[in-house]
Each structure stands twice: as structure tokens, then as C-alpha cells.
C-alpha positions in Angstrom: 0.0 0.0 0.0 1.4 3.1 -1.4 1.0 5.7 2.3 2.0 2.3 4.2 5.2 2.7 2.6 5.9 6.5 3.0 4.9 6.4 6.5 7.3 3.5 6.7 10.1 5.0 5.2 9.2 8.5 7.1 10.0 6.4 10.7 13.1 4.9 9.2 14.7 8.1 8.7 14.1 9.2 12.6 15.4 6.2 13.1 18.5 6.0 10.9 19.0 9.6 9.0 21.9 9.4 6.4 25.1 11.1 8.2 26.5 12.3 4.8 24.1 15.6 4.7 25.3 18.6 5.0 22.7 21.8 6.5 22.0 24.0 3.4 19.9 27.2 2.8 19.3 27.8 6.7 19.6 31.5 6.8 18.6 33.3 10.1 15.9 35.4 7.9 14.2 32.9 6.4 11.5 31.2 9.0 11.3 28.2 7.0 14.7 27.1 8.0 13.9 26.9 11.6 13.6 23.6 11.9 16.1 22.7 9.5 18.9 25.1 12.1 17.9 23.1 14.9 18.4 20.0 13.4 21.2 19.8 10.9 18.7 18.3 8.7 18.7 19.9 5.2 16.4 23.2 4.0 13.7 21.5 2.2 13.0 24.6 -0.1 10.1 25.6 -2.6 7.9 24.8 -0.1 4.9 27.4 2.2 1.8 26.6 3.9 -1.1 28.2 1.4 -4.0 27.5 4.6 -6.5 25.0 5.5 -9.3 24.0 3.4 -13.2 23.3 5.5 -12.0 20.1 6.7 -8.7 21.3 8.6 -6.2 20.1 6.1 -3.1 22.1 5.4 -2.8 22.6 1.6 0.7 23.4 0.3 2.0 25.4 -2.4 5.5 24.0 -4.6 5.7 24.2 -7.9 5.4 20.7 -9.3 6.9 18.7 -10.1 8.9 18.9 -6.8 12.7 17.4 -7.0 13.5 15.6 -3.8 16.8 14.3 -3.9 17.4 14.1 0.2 16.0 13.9 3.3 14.7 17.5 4.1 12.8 19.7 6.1 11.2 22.8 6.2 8.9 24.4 9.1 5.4 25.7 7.7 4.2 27.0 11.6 5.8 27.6 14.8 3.8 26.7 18.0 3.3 28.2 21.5 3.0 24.9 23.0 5.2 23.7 25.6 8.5 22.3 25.0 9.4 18.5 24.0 11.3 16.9 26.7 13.8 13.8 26.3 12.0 10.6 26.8 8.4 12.1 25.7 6.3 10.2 23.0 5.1 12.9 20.4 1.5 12.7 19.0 1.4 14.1 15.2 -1.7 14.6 12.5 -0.3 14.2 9.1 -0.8 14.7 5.5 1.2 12.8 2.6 1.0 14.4 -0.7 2.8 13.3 -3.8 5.9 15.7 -4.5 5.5 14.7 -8.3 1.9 16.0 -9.0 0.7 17.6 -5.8 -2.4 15.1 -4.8 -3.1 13.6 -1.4 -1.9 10.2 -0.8 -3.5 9.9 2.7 -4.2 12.2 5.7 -5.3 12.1 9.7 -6.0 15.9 9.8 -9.7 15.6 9.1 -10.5 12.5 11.3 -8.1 13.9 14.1 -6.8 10.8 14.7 -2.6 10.6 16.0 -0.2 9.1 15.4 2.2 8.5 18.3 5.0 5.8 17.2 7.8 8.7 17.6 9.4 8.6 20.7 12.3 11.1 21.8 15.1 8.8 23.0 18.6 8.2 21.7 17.6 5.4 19.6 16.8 7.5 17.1 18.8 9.5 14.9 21.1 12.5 16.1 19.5 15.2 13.6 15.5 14.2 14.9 16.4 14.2 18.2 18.1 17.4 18.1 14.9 18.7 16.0 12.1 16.9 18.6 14.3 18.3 21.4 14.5 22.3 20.3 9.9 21.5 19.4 7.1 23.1 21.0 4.1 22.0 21.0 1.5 23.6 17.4 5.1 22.8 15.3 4.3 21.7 12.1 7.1 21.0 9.2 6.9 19.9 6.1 9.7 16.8 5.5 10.9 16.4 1.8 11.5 12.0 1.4 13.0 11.3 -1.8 12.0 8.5 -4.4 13.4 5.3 -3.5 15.6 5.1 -6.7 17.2 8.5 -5.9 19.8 6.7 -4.2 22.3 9.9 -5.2 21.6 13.9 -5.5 22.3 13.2 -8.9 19.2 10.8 -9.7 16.1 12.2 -10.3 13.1 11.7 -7.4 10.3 12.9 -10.0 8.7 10.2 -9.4 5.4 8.4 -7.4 7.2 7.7 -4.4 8.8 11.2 -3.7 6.5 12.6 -1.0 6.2 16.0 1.4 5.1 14.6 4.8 2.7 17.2 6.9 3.6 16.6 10.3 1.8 18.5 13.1 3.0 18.0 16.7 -0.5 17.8 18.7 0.7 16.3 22.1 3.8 14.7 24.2 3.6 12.7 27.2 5.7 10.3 28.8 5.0 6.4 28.5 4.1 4.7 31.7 7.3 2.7 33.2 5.5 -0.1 34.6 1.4 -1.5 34.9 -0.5 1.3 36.9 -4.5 0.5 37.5 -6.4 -2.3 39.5 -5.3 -5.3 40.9 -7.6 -8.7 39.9 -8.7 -10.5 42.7 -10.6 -13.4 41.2 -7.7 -15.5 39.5 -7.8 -19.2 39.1 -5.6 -20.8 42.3 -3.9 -23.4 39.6 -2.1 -20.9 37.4 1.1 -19.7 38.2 1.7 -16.9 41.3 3.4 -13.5 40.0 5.1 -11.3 42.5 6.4 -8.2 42.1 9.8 -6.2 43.5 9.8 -2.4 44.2 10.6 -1.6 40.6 7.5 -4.1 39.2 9.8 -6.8 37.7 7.8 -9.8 37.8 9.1 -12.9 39.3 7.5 -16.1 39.0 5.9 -19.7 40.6 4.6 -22.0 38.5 2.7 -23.0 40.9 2.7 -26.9 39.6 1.1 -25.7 36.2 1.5 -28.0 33.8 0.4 -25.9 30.9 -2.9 -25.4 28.6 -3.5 -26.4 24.9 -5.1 -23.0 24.7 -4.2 -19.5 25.2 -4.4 -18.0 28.4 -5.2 -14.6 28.9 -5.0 -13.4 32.8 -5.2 -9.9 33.7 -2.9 -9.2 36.7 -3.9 -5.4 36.8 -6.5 -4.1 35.2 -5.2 -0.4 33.4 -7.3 2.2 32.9 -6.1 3.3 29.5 -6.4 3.1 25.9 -8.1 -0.1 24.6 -5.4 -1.6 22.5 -6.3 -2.1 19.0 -5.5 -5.9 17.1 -3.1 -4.2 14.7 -1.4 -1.3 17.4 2.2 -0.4 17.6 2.5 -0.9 21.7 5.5 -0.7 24.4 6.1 -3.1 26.7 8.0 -4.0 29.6 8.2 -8.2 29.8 9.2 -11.3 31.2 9.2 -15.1 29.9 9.5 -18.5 31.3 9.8 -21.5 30.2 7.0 -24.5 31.9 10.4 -25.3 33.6 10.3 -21.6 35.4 13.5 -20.9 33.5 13.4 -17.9 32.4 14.6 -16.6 28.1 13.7 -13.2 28.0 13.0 -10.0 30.0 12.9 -6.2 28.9 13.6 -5.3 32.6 16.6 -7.1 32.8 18.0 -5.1 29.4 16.3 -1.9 31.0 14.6 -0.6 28.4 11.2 -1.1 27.2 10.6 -3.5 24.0 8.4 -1.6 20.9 6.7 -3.3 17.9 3.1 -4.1 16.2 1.0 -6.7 16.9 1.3 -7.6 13.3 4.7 -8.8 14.1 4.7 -10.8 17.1 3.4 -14.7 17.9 -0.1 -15.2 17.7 -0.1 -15.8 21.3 0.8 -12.2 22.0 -1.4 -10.4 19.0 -4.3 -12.4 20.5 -3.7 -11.7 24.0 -2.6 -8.2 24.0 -5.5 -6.9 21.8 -8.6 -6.2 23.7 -6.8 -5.2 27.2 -6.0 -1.6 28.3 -3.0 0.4 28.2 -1.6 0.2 32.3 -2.7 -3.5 32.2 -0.3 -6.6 33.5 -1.2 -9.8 31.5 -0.5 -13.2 32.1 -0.1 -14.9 29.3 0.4 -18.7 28.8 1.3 -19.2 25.1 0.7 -23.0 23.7 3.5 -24.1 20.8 0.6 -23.5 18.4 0.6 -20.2 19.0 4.3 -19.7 19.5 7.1 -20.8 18.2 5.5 -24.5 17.1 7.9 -27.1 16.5 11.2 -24.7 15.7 13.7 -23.6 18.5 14.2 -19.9 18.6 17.2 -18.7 20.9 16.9 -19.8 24.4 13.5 -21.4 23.7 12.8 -25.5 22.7 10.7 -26.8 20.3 7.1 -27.3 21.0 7.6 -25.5 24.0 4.6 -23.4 25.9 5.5 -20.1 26.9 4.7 -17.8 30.2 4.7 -14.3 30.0 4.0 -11.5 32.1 3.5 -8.3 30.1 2.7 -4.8 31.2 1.3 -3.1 28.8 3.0 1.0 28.5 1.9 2.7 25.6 -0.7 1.2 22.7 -0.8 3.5 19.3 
């Protein structure tokens, strides 16, 4: 899908922006270079904010075709908002318009629905950091992404998948750190016991459990969030066992939070995660047919069933 791809290659730029550009055109007199002197990110130029049409949707004015031949920005508004701070999750509406002949490829202005996959830590590149980090809130910039065959300033990126992405900064908020809401009371005496230390890294007893052909899906806490969607990007904080109580994997122990779709997980964890509520802790006991099946991955056997404990942080 064509704005499935742009958005893709929008996030793998703020993660991973090209280190060989160089900051162009970023004159102090020239407002649309504000962004791009905060961030070292190239002047994306040609480009001003013309207004909004009924629905709410910036329209633009370049002369078309557009040649995009980097990674570029340029700001269209500046907001009075407060400032971004390091470690915030920023909320954006968006509008992705072909740089070739000017038309809308998809847009979230209208609907008012965010998007909040960008997250201000230094996993992402040095130039969006800097750029997230010098925001306020009401920003709104204009970022130039070049065809994919313009794999040189030289080549040309006239073509259908050279885009100008809208991006509007609407909110930022810190994720949760661990599961915040309700304990359950009423869990079934033969699955395994959770406990909890001071920081809410889950340790476990399997309480003789001998496992379950099915999935299990046990709220621990019940968060008073979001509803997480079946296909949302969430962040995590994790632990798993084996039936064994030997434990593979834990995002606690590498101290950061794990981030990713529900599209690419095991079935075990799309199915269980979707439905519960950003703050929840899930139990989770995850059969082989629903896991991993008859391969070994890492740490984990063949046919093995899987325990997790999951605390559920963000959900977009």
C-alpha cells in the first residue's frame, strides 16, 4: 500500500537519518529554516503553507513537479506549546501528498486521529532528536523523502514515491514505566503466582502448572487506559519462562522497554494483548501452536509453551 510505505520510510529516517548531509539554505531570515537550524537536517525549499481547506487540512504550495533528492525539512508553523522533553512520546496529524503532482496520498487531519510511534530517546537518529528536542508544541514542518531510486543527488526523485510529509506536533507525554491500575482479585488458584519487586519486575511460581493447549489470557492489573487495537504499535515492559520456570527473555533485565506491532509478534501475544488496556499486567500462557510450534528460537525449545508477564506502557 502506497502511504503504508511512505509512513514506513518517514520512521526509518528518525530512526537512521543518512550522516553524509550537509545543513543547506538555513539562513537566520528565512522562518522556513527553523527547523532545519535546529536540526542539521537539510532546508527543504520551494515549499509554504497556502491555509487549510473546510475540513482542517493544510494545503501546500511547490511548484510541481517537486525534485527531492534528500532527506529534508522545512517548518510551515511555529507553535506556542510547551516544549518536548527527552524521553516524551510525540503525537502528530499528518498529511502525505505526492511531490511529483501535488495530490493527497493519505491524511489524519480531518478524522483527528494521531499518530504516536515517535518517541524522543537516543535510539533514534542525532538530527531528529536534536529537531524533537528544540519543538514546541502547534510545530508543524513539512519533510521532503526522496523517491526510492534516488539513491544519489544526482538521480532524479520525479517520481510516485517522492513525498512532502505534513507533520503536526498535537501532544507529548511520557509512557508509563511499569502497569498502573487495579489489581484482579478473582484469579484461578492453579495458574502460576506473580510477585512483584519495588521496581515491578515480575518474578514467578509456576505453581505446579502444567500448561494449557489453549491460550491464556489473565489480567494481573487491570489499566485504565487506551483499549489496545489488534493491529497497534505498543511498548512493553516483559518477562518469559519456560513450563520449567526458566526464564529466556526479560525487557527489565535489558532496561529498556521492547516496541513493535502486533502484526509482528506470535499469535499468542497479538491475540492476547489486543482487547486489554494500556496500564494492564497480563498473564499470558502461550501454547507451541501459538508460539514458536515445533522450531527452536534462541533460548526457547521446540514445542515448548510459553509464560509471560507483560505490562502493557503505551498502545498507538
Amino acid at each position: 500500500m502506497k502511504s503504508r510505505n511512505v509512513i514506513t520510510r518517514i520512521a526509518a529516517g528518525v530512526l537512521a537519518l543518512g550522516m553524509s548531509i550537509a545543513m543547506i539554505g538555513c539562513g537566520n531570515d528565512n522562518p522556513a529554516a527553523t527547523a532545519a537550524k535546529a536540526s542539521g537536517i537539510p532546508l527543504l525549499e520551494g515549499v509554504k503553507l497556502k491555509g487549510y481547506d473546510k475540513k482542517g487540512v493544510p494545503q501546500l504550495e511547490f511548484k510541481k513537479p517537486l525534485k527531492i533528492s534528500q532527506n529534508s525539512i522545512a517548518t510551515l508553523e511555529q507553535g506556542k506549546g510547551a516544549d518536548v522533553k527527552d524521553g516524551q512520546r510525540l503525537c502528530f496529524y499528518s498529511d502525505v501528498v505526492n511531490a511529483r503532482t501535488g495530490k493527497a496520498v493519505s491524511e489524519t487531519f480531518s478524522t483527528k486521529k494521531l499518530d504516536c510511534t515517535v518517541k524522543v530517546t537516543k535510539q533514534i537518529s542525532s538530527e531528529y532528536r536534536k529537531l524533537f528536542l528544540s519543538a514546541k508544541l502547534g510545530d508543524m514542518w513539512a519533510m521532503g523523502i526522496p523517491g526510492s531510486s534516488s539513491g544519489s543527488q544526482t538521480s532524479s526523485a520525479n517520481s510516485d514515491d517522492a513525498y512532502i510529509s505534513v507533520m503536526k506536533l498535537i501532544s507529548a507525554e511520557k509512557d508509563l514505566t511499569r502497569a498502573e491500575g487495579d489489581k484482579v482479585s478473582d484469579i484461578p488458584a492453579n495458574l502460576p503466582k506473580v510477585t512483584l519487586d519495588k521496581k515491578g519486575k515480575p518474578s514467578i511460581d509456576m505453581n505446579g502448572y502444567k500448561g494449557s493447549d489453549k491460550l491464556v489470557v489473565q489480567p494481573l492489573i487491570k489499566g485504565k487506559g487506551a483499549k489496545v487495537g489488534e493491529h497497534a504499535v505498543v511498548s512493553v515492559n516483559y518477562t518469559g519462562w519456560l513450563l520449567n520456570g526458566k526464564q529466556f527473555d526479560s525487557s527489565w533485565d535489558r532496561g529498556q522497554s521492547a516496541e513493535f506491532s502486533l502484526d509482528q509478534v506470535v499469535k499468542g501475544w497479538s491475540q492476547g494483548l489486543a482487547g486489554q488496556t494500556v496500564g494492564s499486567q497480563v498473564l499470558l500462557v502461550v501454547p507451541p501452536s501459538l508460539g514458536y510450534g515445533n522450531q527452536a528460537s534462541g533460548k526457547i525449545p521446540a514445542n515448548s509453551t510459553l509464560v509471560f508477564v507483560v505490562d502493557i506502557l503505551s498502545a498507538n
